[in-house]
Backbone as CSV, one residue per row, in Angstrom:
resi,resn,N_x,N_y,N_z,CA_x,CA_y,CA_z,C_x,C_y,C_z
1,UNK,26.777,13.241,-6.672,25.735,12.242,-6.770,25.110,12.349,-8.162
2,UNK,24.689,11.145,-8.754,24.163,11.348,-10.244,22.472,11.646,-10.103
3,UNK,22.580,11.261,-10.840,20.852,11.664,-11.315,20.206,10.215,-10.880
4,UNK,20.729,9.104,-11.027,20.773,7.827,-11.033,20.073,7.573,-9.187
5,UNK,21.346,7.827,-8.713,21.162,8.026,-7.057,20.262,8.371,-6.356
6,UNK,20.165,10.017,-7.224,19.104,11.148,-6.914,17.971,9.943,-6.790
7,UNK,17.442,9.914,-7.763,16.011,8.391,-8.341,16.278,7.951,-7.090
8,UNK,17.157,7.073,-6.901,16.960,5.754,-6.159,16.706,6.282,-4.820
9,UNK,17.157,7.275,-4.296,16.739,7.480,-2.728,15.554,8.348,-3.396
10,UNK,15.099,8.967,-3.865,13.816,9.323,-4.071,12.674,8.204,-4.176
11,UNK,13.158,7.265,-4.670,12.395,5.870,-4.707,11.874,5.206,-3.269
12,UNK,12.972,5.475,-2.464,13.207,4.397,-1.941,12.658,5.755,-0.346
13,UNK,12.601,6.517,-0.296,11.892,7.741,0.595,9.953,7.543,0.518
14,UNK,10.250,7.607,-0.843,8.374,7.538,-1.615,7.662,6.008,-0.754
15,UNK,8.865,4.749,-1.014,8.354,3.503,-0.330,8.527,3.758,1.134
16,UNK,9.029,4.511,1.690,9.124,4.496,3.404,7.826,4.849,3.801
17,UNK,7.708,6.446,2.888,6.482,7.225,3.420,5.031,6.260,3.147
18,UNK,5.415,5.314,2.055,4.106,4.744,1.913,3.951,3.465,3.301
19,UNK,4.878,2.875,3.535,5.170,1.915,4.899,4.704,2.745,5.956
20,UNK,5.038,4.309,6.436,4.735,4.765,7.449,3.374,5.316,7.279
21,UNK,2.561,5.261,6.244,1.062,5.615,6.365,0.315,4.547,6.168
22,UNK,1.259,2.892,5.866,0.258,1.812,6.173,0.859,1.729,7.849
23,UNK,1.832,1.814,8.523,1.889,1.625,9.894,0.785,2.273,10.472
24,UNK,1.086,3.819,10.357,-0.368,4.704,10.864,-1.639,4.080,10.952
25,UNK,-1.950,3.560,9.793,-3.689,2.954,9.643,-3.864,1.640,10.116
26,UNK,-2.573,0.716,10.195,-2.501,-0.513,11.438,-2.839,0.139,12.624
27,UNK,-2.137,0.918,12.859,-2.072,1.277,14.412,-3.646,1.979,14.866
28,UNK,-4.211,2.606,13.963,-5.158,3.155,13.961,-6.379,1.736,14.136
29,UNK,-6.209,1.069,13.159,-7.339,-0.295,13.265,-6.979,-0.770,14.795
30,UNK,-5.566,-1.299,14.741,-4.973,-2.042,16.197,-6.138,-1.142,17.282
31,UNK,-6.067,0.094,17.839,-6.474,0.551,18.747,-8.006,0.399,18.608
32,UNK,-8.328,0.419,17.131,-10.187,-0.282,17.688,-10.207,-1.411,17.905
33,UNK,-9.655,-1.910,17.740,-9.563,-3.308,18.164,-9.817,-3.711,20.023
34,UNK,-9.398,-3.089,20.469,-9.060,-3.056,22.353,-10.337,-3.176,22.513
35,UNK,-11.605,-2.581,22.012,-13.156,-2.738,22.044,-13.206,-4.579,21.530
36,UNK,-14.608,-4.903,21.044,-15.028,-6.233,20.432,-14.678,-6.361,19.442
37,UNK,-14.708,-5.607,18.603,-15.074,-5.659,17.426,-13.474,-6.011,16.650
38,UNK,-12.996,-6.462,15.573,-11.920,-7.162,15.163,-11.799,-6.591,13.558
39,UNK,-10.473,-6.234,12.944,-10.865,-5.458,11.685,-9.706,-6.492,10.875
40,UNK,-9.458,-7.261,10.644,-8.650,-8.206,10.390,-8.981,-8.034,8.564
41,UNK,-10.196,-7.586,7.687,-10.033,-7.371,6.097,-10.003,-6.166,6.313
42,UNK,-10.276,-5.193,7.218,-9.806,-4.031,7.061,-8.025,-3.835,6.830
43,UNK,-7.652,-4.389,7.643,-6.271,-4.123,8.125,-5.546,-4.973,6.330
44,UNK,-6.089,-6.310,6.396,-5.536,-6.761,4.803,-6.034,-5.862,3.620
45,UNK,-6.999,-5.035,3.777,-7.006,-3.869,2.613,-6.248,-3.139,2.386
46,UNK,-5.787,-2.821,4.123,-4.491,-1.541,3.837,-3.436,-2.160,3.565
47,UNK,-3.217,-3.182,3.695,-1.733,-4.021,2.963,-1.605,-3.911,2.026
48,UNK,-2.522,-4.694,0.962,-2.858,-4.364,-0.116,-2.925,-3.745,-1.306
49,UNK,-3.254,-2.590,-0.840,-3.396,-0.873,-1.062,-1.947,-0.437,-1.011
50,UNK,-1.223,-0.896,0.244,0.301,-0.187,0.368,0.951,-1.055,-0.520
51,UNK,0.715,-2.111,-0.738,1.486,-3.050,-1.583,1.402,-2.944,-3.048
52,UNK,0.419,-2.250,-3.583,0.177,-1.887,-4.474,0.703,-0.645,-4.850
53,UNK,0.936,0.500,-3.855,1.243,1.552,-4.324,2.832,1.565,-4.117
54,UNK,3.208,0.646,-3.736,5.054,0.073,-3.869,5.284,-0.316,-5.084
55,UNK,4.138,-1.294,-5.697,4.564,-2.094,-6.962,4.505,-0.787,-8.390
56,UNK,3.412,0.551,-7.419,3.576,1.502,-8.350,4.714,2.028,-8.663
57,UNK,5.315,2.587,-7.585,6.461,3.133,-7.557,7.902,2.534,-8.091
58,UNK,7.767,1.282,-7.606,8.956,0.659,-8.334,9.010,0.531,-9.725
59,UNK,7.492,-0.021,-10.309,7.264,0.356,-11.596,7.617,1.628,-12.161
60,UNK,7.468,2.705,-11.901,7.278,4.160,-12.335,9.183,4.056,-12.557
61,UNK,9.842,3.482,-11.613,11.287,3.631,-11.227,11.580,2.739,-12.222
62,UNK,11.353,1.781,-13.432,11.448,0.517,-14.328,12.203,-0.238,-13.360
63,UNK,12.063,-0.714,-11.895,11.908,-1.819,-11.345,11.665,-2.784,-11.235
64,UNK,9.779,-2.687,-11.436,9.281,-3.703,-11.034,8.596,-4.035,-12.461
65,UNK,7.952,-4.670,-13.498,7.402,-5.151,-14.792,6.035,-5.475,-14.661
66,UNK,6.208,-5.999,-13.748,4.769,-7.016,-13.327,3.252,-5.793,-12.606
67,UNK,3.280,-4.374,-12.462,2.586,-3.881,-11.842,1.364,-3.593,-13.179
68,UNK,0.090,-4.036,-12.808,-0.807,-3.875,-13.758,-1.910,-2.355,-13.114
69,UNK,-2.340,-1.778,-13.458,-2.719,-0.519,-13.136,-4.186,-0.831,-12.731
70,UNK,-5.011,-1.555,-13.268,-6.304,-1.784,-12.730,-6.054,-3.226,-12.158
71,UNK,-5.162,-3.156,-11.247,-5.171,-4.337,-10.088,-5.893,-3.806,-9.038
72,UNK,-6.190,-2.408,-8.578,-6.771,-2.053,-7.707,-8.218,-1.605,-7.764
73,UNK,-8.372,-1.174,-9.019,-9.883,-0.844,-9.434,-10.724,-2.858,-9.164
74,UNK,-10.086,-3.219,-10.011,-10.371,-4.924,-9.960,-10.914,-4.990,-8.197
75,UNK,-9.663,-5.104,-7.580,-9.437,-5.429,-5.733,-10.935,-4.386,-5.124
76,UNK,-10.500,-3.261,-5.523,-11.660,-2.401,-4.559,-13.150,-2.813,-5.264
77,UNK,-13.455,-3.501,-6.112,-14.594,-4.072,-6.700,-15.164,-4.884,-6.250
78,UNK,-13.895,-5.998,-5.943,-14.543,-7.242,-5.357,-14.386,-6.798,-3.931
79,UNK,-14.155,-6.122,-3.005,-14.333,-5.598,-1.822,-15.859,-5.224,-1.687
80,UNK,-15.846,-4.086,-2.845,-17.255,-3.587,-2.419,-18.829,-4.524,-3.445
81,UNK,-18.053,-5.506,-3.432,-19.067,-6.643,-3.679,-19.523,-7.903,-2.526
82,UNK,-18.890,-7.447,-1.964,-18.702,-8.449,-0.507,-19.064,-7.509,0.665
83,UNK,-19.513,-6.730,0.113,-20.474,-5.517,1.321,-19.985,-5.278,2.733
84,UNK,-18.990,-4.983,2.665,-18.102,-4.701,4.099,-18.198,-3.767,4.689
């Protein structure tokens, strides 16, 4: 296996684990949910957040071009300007 390979399933392990700790924190919102209360920008934060730390990774991997680094400082700003 090259070095090449090595990367790419290292890449591509890094994006699972990040999918299985936004599943976790769905599943985690999902179950407060069964009460009243409804977390529907919670749950689009953690998308977000995971979607962002994919566009990291692929970036880091010269994948992806388009990942800007204070896309999330920006995002968690206007979150905590909207007093949630």
């Amino acid at each position: 296996m090259t070095n090449y390979e090595k990367k790419e399933i290292k890449v591509v392990e890094t994006i699972a684990k990040t999918l299985e700790k936004l599943d976790t924190e769905l599943s985690k919102l999902d179950s407060l949910e069964e009460g009243t209360k409804k977390h529907p920008i919670k749950k689009w934060f953690a998308e977000k957040k995971a979607l962002h730390e994919i566009k990291h990774i692929l970036h880091e991997a010269n994948r992806y071009e388009k990942y800007d680094e204070k896309e999330m400082v920006k995002f968690e700003s206007y979150i905590d300007s909207l007093n949630i």
